[in-house]
Structure formats: structure tokens, C-alpha cells
C-alpha positions in Angstrom: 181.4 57.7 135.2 179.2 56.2 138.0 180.0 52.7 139.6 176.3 51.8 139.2 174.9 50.8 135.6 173.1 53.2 133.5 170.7 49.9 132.5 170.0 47.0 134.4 167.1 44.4 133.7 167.1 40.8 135.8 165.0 38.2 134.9 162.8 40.7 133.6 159.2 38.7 131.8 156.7 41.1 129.7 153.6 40.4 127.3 151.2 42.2 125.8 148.3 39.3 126.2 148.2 37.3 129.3 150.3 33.8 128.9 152.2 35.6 125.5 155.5 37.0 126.4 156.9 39.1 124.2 160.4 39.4 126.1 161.4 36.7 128.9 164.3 35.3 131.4 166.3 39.2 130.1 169.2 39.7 131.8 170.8 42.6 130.6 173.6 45.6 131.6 174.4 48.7 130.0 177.4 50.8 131.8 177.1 54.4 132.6 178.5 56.0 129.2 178.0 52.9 127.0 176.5 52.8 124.0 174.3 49.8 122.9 172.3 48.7 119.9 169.2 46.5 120.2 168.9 44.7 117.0 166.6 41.7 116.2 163.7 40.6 114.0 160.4 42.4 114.1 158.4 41.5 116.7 161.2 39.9 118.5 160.6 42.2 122.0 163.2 45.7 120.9 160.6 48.6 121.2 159.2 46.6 124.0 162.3 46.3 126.1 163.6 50.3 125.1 159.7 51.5 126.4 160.1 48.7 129.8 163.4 50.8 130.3 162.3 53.9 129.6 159.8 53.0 132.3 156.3 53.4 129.9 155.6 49.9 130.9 156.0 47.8 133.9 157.7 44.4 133.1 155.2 41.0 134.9 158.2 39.7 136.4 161.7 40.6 137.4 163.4 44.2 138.0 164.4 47.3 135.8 166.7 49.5 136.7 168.2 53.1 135.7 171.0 53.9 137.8 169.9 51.7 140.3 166.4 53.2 140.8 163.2 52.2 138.8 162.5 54.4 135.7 159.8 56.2 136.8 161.6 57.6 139.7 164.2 58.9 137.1 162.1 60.1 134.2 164.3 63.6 134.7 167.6 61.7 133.8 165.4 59.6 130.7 165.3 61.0 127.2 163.1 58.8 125.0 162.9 59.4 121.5 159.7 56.8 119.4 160.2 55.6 116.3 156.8 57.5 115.0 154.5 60.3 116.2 150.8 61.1 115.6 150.7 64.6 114.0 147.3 66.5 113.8 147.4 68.9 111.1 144.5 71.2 112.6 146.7 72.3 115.6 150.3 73.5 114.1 152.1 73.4 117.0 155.6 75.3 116.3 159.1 73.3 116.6 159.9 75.6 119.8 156.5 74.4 121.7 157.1 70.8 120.8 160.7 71.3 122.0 159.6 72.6 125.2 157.8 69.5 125.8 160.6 67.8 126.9 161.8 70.2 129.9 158.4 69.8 131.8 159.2 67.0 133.9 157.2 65.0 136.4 155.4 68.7 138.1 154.7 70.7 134.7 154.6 74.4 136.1 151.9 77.1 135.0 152.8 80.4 133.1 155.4 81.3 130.6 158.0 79.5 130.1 161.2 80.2 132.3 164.4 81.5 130.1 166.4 78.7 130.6 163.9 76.5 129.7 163.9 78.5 126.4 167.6 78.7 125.8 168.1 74.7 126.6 164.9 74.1 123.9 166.9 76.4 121.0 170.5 75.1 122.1 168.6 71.6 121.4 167.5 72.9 118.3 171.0 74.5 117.2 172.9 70.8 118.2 170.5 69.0 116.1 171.0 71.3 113.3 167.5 73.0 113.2 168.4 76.3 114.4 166.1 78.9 112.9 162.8 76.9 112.8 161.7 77.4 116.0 158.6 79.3 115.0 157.7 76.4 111.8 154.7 74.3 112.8 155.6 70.7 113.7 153.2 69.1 111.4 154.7 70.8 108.2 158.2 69.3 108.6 159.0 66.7 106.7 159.8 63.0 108.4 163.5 63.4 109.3 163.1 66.8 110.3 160.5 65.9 112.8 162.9 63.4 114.0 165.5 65.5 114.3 162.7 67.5 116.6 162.1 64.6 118.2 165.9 64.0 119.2 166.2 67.7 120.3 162.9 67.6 122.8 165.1 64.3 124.1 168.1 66.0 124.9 166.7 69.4 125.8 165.8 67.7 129.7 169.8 67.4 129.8 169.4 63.7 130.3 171.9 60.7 131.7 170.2 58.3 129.1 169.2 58.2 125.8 166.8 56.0 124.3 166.3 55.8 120.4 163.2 53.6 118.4 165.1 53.2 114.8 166.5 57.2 114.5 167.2 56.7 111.1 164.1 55.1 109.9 162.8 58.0 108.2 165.7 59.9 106.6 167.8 59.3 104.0 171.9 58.5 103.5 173.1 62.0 103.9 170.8 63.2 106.6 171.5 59.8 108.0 175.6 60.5 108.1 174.8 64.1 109.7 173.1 62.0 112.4 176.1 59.5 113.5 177.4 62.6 113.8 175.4 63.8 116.4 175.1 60.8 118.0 179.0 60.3 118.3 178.6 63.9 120.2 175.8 63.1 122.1 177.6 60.0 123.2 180.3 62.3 124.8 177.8 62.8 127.4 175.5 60.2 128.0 174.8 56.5 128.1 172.6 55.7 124.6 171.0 52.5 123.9 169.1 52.9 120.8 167.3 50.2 118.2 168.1 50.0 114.7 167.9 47.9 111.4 170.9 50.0 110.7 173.8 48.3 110.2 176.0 51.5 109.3 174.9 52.5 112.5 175.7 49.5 114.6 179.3 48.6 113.3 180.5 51.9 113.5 179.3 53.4 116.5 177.8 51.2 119.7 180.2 49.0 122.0 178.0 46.3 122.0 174.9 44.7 120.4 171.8 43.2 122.0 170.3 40.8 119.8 166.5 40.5 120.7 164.4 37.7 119.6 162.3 37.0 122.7 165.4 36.5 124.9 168.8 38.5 124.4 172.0 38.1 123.8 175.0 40.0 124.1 178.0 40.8 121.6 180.9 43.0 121.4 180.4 45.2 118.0 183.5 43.3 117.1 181.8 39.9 116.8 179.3 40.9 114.6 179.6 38.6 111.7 177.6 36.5 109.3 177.5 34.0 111.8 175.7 36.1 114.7 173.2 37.8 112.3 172.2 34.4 110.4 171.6 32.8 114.0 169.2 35.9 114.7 167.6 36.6 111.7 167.9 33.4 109.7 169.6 33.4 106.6 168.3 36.5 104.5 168.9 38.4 107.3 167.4 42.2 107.0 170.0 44.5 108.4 170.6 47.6 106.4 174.3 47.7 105.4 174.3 51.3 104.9 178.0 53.5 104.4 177.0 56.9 106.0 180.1 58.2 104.2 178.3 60.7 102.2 179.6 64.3 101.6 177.3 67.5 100.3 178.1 68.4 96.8 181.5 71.2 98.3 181.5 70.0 101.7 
């Protein structure tokens, strides 16, 4: 494990409309091979503080950090994974391709592809469970397939960090117990910090939760109670309490 943190954000202040902050006063650390949840009310700054750290925007005040550099300077070591994607029917690009996408890196090179770009895209593939639909086109699969895709061209640049939007948005209760799976192998290897309404996914899983409603605050997964989530959320608080305990009919 490093001695620096995988995530660090001081004082960091962002909006999306001058004098509006969406996120402000964030203070905020993730150690290298954590795993942290960002959970919160909608519109209450999550997406915007996973794409500050993923470095696709740049905070108005304060610093953020991924092991110790900004993120652009580590986009190599960043895989960022968005809660949706625009598909265009009319150009069918094939699982493989879209794959692909994520081993190009800050330089993208001309020519073919180099073979072990190719074998880390269908390793991706095989880990995510997709194996064998490397020639389908994209824009036929169906929404928690495309994740899946999604997750693979992520983790196909080998990365240090992980960044989720809501991974289990779009796919139901068994797909979504094969993916805890993969996450809790993922995690074997790299920090994640992911956000999610998911609350199968958060008591089970992370080491600690970042509740995001402007500001944030910190909790060990273990004092996540009625309390904590009634404080964020108010009292119909919208968590899914899924149990991703499913099993295949024979498994």
C-alpha cells in the first residue's frame, strides 16, 4: 500500500453557476486500497465530487489530489465508469472497440491496435463476465450489459482507482449480486470509491461512507444506522435496502 492517499480533497468549493455551489468547505481522504461509498440525496454534490476527482472538472477553490498529484496528471492510474452513456444506434460500434477505448491514454497512438492492448480489452471482458461478445455492437446490449462494458473499458487501463456513478442503477438483483462479486475482486487491487443509492451495496462492502449533501461527512460502514441516514436524507429516506443474496435456478 502507498503512504500517500489514493483521494485527497481540502477545502475544495465547486458550482455549476457562478455564486451556486454545488459542493463546498470538502475535506475528504480515501487511503490507498480503501473502499468508499458516496451516498446522499439527489443533487446534493455525489456525481460532482466523483467527476472533480476523476479530474473532468476543476474544483473554484481548494485542492484535489490522487496520490498526491492532480488528476489530470494521473488520468493513466484513473478508471471512471458514468452512471449513463449516449448510444447512437447508426454507428454499432462492437464491445471489443468500446473496450479498447480505455487503454488509449493521454497520447492515443495511430494504427492497429498493439496485442496487449487486445489481450488486457478481452481479459477485461472475461473478468466482467462478457467473454465472447467482443464482436456484438455496443448499442444492441441491453442496460446492464453495457454497464458491465462500461466497467471492463475502466479496468482494462490497469488502474490504481476506481471511480463508479450508481453501477447498479440499471440491472437487476441477480445481475446486481454477480457484481458485488466483482467488485469485492476488483477491490483486491485497487482503491474504489463509488456512488450508490444501494444500500446492499454499502453495508456489505465499502469501509466507510461519505454522506454528500453540499458538505460531507464521514462514517465508518459500521455506524450506519437510522439515525445517520434520517439526518441525510430526512425521514423517508431513499436508500435501496437490497439483499444481493440471490442464487441462479442450480447454481
Amino acid at each position: 500500500m502507498s503512504a500517500v492517499d489514493a483521494v485527497r480533497l481540502e477545502r475544495v468549493r465547486f458550482g455549476y453557476e457562478p455564486g451556486r455551489p454545488v459542493v463546498e468547505d470538502v475535506d475528504l481522504a480515501v487511503p490507498d486500497g480503501g473502499f468508499a461509498a458516496l451516498i446522499g440525496p439527489n443533487g446534493g454534490g455525489k456525481t460532482t465530487l466523483l467527476r472533480l476527482i476523476a479530474g473532468l472538472l476543476e474544483p473554484w477553490s481548494g485542492t484535489v489530489r490522487v496520490y498526491g498529484r492532480p488528476p489530470r496528471a494521473m488520468r493513466g492510474a484513473i478508471g471512471y465508469v458514468p452512471q449513463h452513456v449516449d448510444v447512437d444506434a447508426r454507428f454499432p460500434m462492437p464491445v471489443l472497440d468500446a473496450v479498447l477505448l480505455g487503454r488509449l491514454g493521454a497520447a492515443p497512438r495511430p494504427g492497429p491496435w498493439p496485442r496487449r492492448d487486445v489481450e488486457a480489452a478481452r481479459a477485461a471482458l472475461a473478468e466482467v463476465g462478457l467473454a465472447g461478445m467482443e464482436t456484438r455492437p455496443f448499442a444492441e446490449l441491453s442496460g446492464g450489459e453495457r454497464q458491465r462494458v462500461l466497467v471492463a473499458r475502466a479496468i482494462a487501463c490497469e488502474p490504481r482507482l476506481l471511480l463508479l456513478d450508481e453501477p447498479t442503477a440499471h440491472v437487476d438483483l441477480v445481475a446486481g449480486a454477480r457484481f458485488q462479486d466483482l467488485l469485492a475482486r476488483l477491490r483486491r487491487r485497487m482503491t474504489i470509491v463509488l456512488v450508490s443509492h444501494d444500500l446492499g451495496v454499502v453495508s456489505s462492502l465499502v469501509d466507510e461512507v461519505i454522506c454528500v449533501g453540499r458538505r460531507v461527512a464521514v462514517h465508518p460502514t459500521a455506524d450506519l444506522d437510522g439515525a445517520v441516514l434520517s439526518e441525510l436524507y430526512g425521514d423517508g429516506h431513499a436508500l435501496v435496502a437490497h439483499r444481493h443474496d440471490l442464487r441462479e435456478p442450480g447454481a
